[in-house]
SEZAGU-463601 format. One record per residue: residue number from 1; residue in one letter; x, y, z of N, C-alpha, C in turn. Coordinates in Angstrom, 2 decimals, padded with zeros to 5 digits. Atoms other than C-alpha are relative to their C-alpha. Layout:
% SEZAGU-463601
@k: NUM	r: A	n_u: X	n_v: Y	n_w: Z	ca_u: X	ca_v: Y	ca_w: Z	c_u: X	c_v: Y	c_w: Z
...
//
This chain:
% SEZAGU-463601
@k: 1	r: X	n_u: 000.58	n_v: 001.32	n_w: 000.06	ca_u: 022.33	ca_v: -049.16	ca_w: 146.30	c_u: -000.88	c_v: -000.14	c_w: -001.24
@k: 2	r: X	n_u: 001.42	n_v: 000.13	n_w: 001.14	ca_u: 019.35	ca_v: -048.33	ca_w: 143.68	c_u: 001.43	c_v: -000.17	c_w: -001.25
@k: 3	r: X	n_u: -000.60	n_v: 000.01	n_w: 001.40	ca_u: 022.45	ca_v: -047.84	ca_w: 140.81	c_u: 000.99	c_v: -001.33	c_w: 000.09
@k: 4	r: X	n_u: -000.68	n_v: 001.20	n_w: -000.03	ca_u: 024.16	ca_v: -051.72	ca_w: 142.11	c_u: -001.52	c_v: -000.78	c_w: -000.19
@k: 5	r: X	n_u: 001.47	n_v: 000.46	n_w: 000.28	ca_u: 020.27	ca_v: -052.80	ca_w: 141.40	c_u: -000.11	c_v: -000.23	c_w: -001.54
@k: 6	r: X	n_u: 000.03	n_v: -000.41	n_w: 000.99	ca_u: 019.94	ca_v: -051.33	ca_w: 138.53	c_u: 000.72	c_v: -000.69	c_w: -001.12
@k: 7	r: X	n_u: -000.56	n_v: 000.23	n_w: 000.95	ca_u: 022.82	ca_v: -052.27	ca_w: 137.15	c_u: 000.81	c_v: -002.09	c_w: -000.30
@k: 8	r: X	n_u: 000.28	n_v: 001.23	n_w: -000.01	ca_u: 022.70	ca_v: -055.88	ca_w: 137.96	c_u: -000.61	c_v: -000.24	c_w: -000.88
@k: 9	r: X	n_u: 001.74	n_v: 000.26	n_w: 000.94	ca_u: 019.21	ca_v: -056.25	ca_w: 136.76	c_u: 000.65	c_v: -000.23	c_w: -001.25
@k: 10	r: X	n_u: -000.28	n_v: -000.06	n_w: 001.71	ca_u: 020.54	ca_v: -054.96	ca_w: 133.11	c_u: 001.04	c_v: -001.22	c_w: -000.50
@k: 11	r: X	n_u: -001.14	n_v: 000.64	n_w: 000.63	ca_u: 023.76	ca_v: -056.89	ca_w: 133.01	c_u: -000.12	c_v: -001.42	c_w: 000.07
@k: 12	r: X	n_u: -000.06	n_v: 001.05	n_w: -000.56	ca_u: 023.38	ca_v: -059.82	ca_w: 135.38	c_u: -001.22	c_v: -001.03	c_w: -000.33
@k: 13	r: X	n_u: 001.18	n_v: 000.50	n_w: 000.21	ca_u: 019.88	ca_v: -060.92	ca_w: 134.47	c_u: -000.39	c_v: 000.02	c_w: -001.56
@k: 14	r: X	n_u: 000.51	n_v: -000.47	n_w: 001.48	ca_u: 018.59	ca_v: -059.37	ca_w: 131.47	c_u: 000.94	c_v: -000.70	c_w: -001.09
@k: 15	r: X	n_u: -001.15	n_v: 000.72	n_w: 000.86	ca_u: 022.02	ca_v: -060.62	ca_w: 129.89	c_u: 000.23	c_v: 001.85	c_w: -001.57
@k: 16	r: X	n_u: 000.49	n_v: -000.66	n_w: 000.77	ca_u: 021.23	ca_v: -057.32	ca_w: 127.96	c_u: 001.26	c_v: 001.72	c_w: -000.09
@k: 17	r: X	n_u: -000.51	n_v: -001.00	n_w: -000.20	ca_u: 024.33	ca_v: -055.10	ca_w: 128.11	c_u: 000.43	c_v: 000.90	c_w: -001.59
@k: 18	r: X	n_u: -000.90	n_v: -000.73	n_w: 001.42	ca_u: 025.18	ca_v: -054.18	ca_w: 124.42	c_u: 001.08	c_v: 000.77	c_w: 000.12
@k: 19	r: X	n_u: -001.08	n_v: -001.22	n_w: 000.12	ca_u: 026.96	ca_v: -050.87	ca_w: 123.92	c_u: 000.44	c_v: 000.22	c_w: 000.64
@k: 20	r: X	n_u: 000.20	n_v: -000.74	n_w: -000.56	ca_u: 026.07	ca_v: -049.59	ca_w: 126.44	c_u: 001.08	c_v: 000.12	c_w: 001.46
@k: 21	r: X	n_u: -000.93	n_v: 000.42	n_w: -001.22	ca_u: 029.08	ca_v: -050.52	ca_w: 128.94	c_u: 000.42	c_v: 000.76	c_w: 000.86
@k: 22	r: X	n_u: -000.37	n_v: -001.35	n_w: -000.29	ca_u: 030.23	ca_v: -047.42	ca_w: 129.55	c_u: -000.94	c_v: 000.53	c_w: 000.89
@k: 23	r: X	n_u: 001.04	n_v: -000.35	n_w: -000.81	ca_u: 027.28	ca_v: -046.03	ca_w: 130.38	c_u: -000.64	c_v: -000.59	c_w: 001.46
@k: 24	r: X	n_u: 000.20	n_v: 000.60	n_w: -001.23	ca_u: 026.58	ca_v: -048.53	ca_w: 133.11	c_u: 001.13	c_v: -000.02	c_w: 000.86
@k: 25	r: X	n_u: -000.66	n_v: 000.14	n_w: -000.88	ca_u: 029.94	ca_v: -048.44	ca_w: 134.37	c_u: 000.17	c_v: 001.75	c_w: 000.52
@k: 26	r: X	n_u: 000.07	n_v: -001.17	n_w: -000.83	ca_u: 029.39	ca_v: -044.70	ca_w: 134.93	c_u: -001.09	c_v: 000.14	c_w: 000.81
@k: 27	r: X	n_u: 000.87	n_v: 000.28	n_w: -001.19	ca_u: 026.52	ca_v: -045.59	ca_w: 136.60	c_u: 000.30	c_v: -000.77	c_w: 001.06
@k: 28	r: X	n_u: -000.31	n_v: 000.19	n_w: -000.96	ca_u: 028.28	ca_v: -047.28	ca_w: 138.83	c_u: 001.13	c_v: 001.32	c_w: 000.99
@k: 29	r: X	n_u: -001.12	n_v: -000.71	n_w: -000.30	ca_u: 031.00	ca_v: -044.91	ca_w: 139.06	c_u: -001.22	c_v: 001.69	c_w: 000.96
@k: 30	r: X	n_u: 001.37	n_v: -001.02	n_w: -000.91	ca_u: 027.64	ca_v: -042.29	ca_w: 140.30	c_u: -000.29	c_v: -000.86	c_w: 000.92
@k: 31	r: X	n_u: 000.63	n_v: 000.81	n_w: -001.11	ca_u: 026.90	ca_v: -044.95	ca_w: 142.86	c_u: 000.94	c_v: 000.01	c_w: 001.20
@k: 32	r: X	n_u: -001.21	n_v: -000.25	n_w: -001.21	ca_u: 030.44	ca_v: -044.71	ca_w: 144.49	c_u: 000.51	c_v: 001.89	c_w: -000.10
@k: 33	r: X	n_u: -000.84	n_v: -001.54	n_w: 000.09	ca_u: 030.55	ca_v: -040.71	ca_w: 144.09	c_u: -000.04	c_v: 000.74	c_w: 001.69
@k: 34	r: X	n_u: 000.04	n_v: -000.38	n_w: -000.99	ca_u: 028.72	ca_v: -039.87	ca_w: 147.34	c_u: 000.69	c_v: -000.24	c_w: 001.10
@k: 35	r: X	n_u: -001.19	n_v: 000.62	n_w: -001.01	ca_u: 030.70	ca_v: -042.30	ca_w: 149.61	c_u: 001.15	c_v: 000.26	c_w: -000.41
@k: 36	r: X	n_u: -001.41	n_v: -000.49	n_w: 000.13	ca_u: 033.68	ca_v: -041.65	ca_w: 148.77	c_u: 000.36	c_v: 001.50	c_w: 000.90
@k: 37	r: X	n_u: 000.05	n_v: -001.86	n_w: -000.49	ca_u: 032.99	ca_v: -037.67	ca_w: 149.10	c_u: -000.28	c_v: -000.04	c_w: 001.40
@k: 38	r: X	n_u: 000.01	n_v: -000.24	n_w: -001.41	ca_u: 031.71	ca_v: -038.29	ca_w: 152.60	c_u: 001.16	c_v: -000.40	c_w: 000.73
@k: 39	r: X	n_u: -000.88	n_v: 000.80	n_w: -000.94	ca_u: 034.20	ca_v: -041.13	ca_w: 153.77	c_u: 001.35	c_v: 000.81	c_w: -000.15
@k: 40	r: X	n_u: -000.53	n_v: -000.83	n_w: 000.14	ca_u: 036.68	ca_v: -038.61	ca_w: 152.45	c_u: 000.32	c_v: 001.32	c_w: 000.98
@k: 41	r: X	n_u: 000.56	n_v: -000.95	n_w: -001.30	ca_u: 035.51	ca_v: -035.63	ca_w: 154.46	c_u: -000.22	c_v: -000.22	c_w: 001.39
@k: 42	r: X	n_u: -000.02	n_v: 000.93	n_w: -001.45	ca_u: 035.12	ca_v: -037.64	ca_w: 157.33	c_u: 001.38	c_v: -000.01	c_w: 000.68
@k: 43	r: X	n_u: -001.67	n_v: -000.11	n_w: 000.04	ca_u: 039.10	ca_v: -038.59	ca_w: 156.66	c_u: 000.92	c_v: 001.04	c_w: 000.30
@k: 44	r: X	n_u: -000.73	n_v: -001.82	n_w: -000.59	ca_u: 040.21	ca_v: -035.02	ca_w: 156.99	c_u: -000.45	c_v: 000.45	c_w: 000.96
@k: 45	r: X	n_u: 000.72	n_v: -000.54	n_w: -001.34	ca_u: 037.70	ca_v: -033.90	ca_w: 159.57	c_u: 000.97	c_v: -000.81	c_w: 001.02
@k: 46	r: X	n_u: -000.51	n_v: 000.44	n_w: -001.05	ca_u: 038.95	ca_v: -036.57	ca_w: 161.77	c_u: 001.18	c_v: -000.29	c_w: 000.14
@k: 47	r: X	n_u: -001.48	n_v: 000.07	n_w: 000.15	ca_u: 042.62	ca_v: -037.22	ca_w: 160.87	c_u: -000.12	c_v: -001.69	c_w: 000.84
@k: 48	r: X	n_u: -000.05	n_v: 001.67	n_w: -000.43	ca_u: 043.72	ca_v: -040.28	ca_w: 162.77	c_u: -000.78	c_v: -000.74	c_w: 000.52
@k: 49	r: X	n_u: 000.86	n_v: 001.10	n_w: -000.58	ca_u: 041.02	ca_v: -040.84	ca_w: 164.74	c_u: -001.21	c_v: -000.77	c_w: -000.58
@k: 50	r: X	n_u: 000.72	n_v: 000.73	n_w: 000.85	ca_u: 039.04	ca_v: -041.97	ca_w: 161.91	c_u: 000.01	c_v: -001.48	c_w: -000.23
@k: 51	r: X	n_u: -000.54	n_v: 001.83	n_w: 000.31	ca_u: 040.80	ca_v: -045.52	ca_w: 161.60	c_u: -000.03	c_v: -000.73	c_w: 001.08
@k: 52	r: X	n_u: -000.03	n_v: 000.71	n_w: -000.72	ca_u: 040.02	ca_v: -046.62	ca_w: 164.83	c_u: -001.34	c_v: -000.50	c_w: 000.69
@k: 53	r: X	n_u: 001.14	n_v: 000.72	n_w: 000.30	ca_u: 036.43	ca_v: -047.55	ca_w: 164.21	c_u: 000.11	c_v: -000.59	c_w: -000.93
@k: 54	r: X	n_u: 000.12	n_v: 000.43	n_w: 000.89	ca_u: 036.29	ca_v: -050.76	ca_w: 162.53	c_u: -000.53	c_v: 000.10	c_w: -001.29
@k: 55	r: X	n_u: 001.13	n_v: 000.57	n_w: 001.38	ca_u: 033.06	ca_v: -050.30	ca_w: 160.22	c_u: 000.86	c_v: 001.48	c_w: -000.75
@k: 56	r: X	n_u: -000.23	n_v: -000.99	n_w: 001.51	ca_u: 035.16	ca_v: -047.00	ca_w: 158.40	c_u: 001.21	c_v: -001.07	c_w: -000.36
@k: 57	r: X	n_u: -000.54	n_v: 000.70	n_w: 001.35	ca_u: 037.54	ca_v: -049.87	ca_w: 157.06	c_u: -000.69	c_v: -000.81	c_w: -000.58
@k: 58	r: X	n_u: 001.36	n_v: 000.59	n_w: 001.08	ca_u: 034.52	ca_v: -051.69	ca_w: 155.63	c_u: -000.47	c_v: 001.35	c_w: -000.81
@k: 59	r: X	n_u: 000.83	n_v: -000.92	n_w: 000.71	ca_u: 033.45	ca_v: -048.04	ca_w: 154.44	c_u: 001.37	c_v: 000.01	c_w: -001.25
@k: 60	r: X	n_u: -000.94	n_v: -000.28	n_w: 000.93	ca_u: 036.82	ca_v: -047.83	ca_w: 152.53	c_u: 000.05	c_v: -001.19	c_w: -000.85
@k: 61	r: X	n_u: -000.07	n_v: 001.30	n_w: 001.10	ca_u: 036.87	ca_v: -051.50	ca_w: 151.40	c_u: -000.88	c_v: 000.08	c_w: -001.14
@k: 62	r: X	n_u: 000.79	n_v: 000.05	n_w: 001.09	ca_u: 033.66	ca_v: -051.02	ca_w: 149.59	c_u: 000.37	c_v: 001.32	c_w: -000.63
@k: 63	r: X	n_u: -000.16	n_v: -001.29	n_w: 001.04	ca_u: 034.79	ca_v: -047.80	ca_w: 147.98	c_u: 001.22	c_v: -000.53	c_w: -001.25
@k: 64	r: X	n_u: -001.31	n_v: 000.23	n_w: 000.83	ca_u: 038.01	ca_v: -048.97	ca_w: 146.74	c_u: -000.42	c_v: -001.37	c_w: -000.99
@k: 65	r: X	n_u: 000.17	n_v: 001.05	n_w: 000.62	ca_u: 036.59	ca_v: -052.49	ca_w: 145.88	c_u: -000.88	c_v: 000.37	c_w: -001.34
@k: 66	r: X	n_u: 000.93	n_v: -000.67	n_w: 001.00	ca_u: 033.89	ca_v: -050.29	ca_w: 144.00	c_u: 000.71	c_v: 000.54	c_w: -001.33
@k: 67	r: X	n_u: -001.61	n_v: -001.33	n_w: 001.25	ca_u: 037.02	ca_v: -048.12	ca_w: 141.97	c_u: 000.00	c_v: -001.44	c_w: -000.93
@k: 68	r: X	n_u: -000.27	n_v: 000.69	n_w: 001.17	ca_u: 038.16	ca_v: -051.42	ca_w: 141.25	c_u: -000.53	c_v: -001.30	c_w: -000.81
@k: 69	r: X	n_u: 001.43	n_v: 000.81	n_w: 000.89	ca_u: 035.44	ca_v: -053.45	ca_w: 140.05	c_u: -000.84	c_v: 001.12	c_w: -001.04
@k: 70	r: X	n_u: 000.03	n_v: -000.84	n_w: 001.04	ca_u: 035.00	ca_v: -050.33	ca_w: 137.73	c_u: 000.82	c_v: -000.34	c_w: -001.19
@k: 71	r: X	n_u: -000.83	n_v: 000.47	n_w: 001.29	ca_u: 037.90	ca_v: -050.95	ca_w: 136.02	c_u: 000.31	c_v: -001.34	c_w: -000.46
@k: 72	r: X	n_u: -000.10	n_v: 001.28	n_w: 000.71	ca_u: 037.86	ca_v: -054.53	ca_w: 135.73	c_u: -001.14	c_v: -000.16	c_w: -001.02
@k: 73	r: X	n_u: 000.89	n_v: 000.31	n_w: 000.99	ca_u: 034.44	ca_v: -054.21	ca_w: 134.27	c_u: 000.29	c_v: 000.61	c_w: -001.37
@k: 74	r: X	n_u: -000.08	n_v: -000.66	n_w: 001.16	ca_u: 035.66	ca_v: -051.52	ca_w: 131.61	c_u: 000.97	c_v: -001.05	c_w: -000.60
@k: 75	r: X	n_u: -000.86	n_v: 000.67	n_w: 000.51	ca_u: 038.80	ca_v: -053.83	ca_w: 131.03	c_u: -000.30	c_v: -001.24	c_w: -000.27
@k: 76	r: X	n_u: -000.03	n_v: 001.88	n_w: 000.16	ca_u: 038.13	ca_v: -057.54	ca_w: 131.08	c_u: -001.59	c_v: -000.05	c_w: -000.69
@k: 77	r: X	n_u: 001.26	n_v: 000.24	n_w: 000.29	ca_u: 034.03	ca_v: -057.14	ca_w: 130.85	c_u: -000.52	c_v: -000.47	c_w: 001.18
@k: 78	r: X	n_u: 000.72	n_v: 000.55	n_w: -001.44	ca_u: 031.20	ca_v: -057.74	ca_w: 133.17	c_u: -000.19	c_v: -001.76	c_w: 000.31
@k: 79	r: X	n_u: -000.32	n_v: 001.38	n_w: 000.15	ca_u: 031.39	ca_v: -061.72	ca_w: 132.33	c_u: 000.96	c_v: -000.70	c_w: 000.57
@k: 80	r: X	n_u: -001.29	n_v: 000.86	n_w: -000.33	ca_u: 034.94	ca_v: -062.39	ca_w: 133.16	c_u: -000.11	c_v: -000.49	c_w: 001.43
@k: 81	r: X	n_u: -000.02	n_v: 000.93	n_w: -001.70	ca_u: 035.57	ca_v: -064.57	ca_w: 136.46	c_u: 000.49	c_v: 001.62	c_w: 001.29
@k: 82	r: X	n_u: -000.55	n_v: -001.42	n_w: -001.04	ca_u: 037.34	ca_v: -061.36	ca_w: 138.13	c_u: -001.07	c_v: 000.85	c_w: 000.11
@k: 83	r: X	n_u: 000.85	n_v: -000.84	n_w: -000.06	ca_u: 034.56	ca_v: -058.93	ca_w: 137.44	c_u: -001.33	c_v: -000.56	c_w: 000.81
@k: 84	r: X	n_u: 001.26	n_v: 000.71	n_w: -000.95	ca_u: 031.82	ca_v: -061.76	ca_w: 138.89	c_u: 000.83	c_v: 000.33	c_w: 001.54
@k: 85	r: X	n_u: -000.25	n_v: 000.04	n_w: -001.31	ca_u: 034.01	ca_v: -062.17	ca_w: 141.70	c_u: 000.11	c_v: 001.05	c_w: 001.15
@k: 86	r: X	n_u: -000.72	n_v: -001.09	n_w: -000.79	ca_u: 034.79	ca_v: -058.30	ca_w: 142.41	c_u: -001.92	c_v: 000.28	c_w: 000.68
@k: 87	r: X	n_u: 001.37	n_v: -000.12	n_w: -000.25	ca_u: 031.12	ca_v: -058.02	ca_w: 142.07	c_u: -001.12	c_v: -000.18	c_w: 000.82
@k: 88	r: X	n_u: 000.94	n_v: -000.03	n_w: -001.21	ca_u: 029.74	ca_v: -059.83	ca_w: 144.27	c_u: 000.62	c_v: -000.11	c_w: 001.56
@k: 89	r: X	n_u: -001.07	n_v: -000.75	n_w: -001.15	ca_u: 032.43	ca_v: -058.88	ca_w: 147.03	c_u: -000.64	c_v: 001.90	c_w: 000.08
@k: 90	r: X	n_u: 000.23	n_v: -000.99	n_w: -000.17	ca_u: 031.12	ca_v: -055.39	ca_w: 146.16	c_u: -001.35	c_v: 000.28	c_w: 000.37
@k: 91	r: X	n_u: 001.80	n_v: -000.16	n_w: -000.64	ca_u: 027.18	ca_v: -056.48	ca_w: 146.67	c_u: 000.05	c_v: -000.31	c_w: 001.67
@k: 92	r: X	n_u: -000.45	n_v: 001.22	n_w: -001.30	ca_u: 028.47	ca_v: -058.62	ca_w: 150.03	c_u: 000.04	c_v: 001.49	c_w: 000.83
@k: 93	r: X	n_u: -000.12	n_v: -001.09	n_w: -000.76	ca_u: 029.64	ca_v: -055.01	ca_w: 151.28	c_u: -001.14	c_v: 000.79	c_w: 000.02
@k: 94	r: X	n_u: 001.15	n_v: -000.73	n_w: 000.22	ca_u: 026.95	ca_v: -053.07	ca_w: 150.04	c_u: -001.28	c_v: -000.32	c_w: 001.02
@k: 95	r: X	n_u: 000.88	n_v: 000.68	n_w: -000.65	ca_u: 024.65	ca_v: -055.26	ca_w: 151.99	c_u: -000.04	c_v: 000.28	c_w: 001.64
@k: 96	r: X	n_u: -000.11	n_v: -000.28	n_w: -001.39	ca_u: 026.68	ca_v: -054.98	ca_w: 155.13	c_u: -000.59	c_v: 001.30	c_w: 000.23
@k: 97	r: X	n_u: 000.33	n_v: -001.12	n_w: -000.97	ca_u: 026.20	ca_v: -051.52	ca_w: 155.54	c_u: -001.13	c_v: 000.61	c_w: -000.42
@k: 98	r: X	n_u: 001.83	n_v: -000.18	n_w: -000.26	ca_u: 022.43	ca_v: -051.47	ca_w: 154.55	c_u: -000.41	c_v: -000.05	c_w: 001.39
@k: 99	r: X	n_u: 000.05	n_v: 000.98	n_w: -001.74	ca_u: 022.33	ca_v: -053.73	ca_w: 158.08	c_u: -000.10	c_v: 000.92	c_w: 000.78
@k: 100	r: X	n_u: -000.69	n_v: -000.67	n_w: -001.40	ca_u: 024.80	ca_v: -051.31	ca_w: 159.70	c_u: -001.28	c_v: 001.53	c_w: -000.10
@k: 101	r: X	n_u: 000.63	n_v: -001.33	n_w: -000.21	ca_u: 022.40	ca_v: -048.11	ca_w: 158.32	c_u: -001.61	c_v: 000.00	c_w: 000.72
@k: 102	r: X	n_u: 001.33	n_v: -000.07	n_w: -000.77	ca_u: 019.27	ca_v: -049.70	ca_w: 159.42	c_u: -000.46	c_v: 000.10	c_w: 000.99
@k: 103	r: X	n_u: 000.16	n_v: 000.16	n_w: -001.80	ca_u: 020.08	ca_v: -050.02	ca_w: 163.04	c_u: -000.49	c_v: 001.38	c_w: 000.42
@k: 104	r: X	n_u: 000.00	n_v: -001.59	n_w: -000.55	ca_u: 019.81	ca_v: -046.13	ca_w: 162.86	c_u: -001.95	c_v: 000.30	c_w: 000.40
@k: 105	r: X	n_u: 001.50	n_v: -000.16	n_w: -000.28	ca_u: 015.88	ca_v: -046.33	ca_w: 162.51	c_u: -000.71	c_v: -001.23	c_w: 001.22
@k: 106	r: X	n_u: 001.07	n_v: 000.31	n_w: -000.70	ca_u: 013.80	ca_v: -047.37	ca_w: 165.40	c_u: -000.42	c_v: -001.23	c_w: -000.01
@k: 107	r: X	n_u: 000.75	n_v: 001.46	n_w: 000.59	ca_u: 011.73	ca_v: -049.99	ca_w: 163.98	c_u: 000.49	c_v: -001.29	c_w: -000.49
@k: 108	r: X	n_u: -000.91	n_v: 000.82	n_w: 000.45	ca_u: 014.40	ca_v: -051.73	ca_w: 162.78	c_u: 001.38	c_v: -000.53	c_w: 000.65
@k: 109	r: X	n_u: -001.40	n_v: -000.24	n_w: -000.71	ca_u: 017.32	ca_v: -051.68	ca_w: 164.91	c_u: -000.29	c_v: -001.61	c_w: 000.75
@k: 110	r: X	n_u: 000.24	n_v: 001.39	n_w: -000.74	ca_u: 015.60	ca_v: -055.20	ca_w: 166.92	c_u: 000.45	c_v: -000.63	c_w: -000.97
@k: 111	r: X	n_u: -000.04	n_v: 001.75	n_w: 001.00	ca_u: 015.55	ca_v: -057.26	ca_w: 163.61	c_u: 000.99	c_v: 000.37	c_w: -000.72
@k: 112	r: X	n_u: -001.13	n_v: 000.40	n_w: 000.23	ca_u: 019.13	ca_v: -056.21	ca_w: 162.85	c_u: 000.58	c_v: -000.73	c_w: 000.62
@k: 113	r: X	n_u: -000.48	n_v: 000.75	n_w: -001.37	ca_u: 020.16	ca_v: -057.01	ca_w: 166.05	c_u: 000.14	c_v: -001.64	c_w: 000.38
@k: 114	r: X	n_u: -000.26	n_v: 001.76	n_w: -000.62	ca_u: 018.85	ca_v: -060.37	ca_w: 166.07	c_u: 000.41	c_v: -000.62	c_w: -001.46
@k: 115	r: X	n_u: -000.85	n_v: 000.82	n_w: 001.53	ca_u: 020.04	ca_v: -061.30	ca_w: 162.11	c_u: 001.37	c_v: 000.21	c_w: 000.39
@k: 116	r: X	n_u: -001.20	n_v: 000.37	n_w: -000.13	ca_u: 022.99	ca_v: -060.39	ca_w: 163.01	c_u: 000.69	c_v: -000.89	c_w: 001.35
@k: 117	r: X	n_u: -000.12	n_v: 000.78	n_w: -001.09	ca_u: 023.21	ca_v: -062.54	ca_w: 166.52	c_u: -000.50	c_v: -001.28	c_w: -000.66
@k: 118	r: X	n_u: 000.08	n_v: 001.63	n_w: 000.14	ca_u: 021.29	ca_v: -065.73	ca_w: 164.66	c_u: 001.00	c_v: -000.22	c_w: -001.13
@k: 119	r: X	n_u: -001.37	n_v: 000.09	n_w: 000.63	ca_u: 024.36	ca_v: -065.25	ca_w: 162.13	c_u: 001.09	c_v: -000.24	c_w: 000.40
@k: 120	r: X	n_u: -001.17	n_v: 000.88	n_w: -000.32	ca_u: 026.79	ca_v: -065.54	ca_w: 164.42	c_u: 000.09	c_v: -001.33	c_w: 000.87
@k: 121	r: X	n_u: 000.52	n_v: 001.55	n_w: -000.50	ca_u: 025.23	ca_v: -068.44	ca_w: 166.23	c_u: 000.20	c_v: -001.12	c_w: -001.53
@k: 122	r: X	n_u: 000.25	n_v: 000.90	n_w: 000.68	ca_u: 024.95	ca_v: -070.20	ca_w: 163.31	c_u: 001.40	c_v: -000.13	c_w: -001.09
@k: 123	r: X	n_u: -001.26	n_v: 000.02	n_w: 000.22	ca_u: 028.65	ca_v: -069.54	ca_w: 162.08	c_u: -000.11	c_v: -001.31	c_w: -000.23
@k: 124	r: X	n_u: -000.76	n_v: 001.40	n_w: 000.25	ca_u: 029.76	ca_v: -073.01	ca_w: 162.35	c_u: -000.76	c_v: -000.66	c_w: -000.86
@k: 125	r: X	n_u: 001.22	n_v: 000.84	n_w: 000.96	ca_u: 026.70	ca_v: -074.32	ca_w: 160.70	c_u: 000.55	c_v: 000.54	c_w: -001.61
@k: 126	r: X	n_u: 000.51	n_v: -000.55	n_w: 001.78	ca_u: 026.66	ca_v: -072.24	ca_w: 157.36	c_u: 001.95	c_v: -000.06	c_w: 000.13
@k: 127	r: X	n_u: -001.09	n_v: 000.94	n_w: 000.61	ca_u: 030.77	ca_v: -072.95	ca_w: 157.25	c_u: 000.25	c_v: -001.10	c_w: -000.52
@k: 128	r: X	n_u: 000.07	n_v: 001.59	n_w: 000.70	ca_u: 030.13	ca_v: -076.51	ca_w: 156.89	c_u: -000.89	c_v: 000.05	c_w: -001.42
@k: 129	r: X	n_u: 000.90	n_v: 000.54	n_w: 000.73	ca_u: 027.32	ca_v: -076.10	ca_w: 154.82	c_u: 001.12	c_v: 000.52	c_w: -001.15
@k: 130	r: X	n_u: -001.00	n_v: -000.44	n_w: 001.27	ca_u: 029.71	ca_v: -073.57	ca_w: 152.17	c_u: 000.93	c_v: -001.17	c_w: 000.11
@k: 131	r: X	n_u: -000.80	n_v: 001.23	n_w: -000.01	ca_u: 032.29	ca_v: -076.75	ca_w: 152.76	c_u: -000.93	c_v: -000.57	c_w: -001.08
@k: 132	r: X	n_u: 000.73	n_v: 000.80	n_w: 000.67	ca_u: 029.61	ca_v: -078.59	ca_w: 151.60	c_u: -000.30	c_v: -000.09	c_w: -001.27
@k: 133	r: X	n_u: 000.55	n_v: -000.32	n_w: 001.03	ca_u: 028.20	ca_v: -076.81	ca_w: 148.81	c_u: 001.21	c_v: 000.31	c_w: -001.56
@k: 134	r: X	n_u: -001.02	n_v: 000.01	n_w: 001.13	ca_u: 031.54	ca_v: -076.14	ca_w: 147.29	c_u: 000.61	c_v: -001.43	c_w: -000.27
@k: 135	r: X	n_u: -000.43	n_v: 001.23	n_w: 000.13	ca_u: 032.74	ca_v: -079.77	ca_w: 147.51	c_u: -000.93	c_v: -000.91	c_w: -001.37
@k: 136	r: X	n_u: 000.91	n_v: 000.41	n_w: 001.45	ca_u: 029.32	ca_v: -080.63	ca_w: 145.31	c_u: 000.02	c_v: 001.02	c_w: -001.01
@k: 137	r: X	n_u: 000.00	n_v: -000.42	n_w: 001.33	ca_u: 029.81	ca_v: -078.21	ca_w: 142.69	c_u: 001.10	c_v: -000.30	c_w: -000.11
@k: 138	r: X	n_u: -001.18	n_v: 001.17	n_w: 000.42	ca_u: 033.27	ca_v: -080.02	ca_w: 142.61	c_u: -000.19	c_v: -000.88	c_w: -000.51
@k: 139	r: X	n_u: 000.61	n_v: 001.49	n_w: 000.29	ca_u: 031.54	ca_v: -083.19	ca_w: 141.95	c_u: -000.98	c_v: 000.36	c_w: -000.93
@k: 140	r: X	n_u: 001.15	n_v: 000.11	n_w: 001.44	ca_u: 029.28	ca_v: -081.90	ca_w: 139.25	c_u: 000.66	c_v: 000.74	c_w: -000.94
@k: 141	r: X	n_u: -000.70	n_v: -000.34	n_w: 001.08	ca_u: 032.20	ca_v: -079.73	ca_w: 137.60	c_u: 000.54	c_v: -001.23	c_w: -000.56
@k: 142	r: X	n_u: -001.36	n_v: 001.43	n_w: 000.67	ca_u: 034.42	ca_v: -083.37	ca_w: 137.07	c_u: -001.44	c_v: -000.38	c_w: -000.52
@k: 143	r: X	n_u: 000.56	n_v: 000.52	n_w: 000.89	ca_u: 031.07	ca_v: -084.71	ca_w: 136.03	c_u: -000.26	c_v: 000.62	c_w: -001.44
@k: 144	r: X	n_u: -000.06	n_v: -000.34	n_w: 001.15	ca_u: 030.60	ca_v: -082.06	ca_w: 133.27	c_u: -001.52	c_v: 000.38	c_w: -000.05
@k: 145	r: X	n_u: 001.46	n_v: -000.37	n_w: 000.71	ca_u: 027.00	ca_v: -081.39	ca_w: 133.61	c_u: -000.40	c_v: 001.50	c_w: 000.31
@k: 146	r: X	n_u: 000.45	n_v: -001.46	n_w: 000.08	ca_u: 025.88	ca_v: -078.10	ca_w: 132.35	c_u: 001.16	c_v: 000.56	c_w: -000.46
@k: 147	r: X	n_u: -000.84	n_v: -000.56	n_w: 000.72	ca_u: 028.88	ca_v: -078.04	ca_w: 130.17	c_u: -000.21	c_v: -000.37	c_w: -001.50
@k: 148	r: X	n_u: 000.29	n_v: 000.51	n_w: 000.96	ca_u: 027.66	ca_v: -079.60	ca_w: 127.48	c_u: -001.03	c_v: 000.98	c_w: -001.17
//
C-alpha cells in the first residue's frame, strides 16, 4: 500500500515523474512482490481448495491487474487513458482488501462491518448518483469547458 501512495503522490499529483519511470514502476513492481509470493504459496499449499473462497479471486485480480498496469505504465505511460483506468481499478482493489485486513484487528472489525453494510444499503442510491454524475460530465464534455 505505502509503494501505491508513494507512487501516486510522485506521478499523480506532483505531475513530477521525469526519468525516473522505471524506477517507479519497479517500485511498484516491489509492491506486488510479497502478494504474489504468498497468494502463490497459498496456491500450492492448498491446490484446489484455494479457489473456493471468493476474496482469493480478488487476491489474484489485484495481482495480475498489478502485472498489468506495470506494463501499460512502462509501455503507453502513466498519462494514457488505459494506465489511469488500470490504475485506479488497481487502487479500488487495494482498498478492498485494506477493509478485508482490518476486520482482523479488534478495534476495527465493528466499523468495517458497518461501512460495509451502509454500502450495501445504499447500493441503489450511489448507482443513480454514478448515473448521474457520468451523464453531467457528458454535458460539460459537449460543452467543451476545460478544454479550452
Amino acid at each position: 500500500m505505502f509503494t501505491i501512495c508513494v507512487y501516486v503522490n510522485q506521478v499523480y499529483v506532483n505531475n513530477s515523474l521525469g526519468d525516473n519511470s522505471q524506477l517507479f514502476t519497479i517500485l511498484l513492481a516491489l509492491g506486488l512482490f510479497y502478494p504474489a509470493t504468498y497468494e502463490l504459496t497459498q496456491t500450492i499449499k492448498d491446490g484446489a481448495e484455494y479457489w473456493e473462497e471468493i476474496w482469493n479471486y480478488s487476491d489474484f485480480i489485484h495481482i495480475w491487474s498489478g502485472v498489468l498496469n506495470i506494463g501499460v505504465q512502462l509501455i503507453l505511460g502513466p498519462f494514457h487513458i488505459l494506465a489511469r483506468g488500470n490504475m485506479i481499478m488497481v487502487v479500488f482493489m487495494l482498498l478492498m482488501k485494506t477493509f478485508f485486513f482490518l476486520r482482523i484487528f479488534k478495534s476495527m472489525s465493528f466499523l468495517v462491518t458497518m461501512l460495509r453494510c451502509v454500502i450495501y444499503d445504499l447500493r441503489i442510491f450511489l448507482t443513480f448518483y454514478a448515473i448521474i454524475t457520468v451523464l453531467f460530465s457528458l454535458f460539460i464534455d459537449i460543452l467543451g469547458i476545460g478544454n479550452f
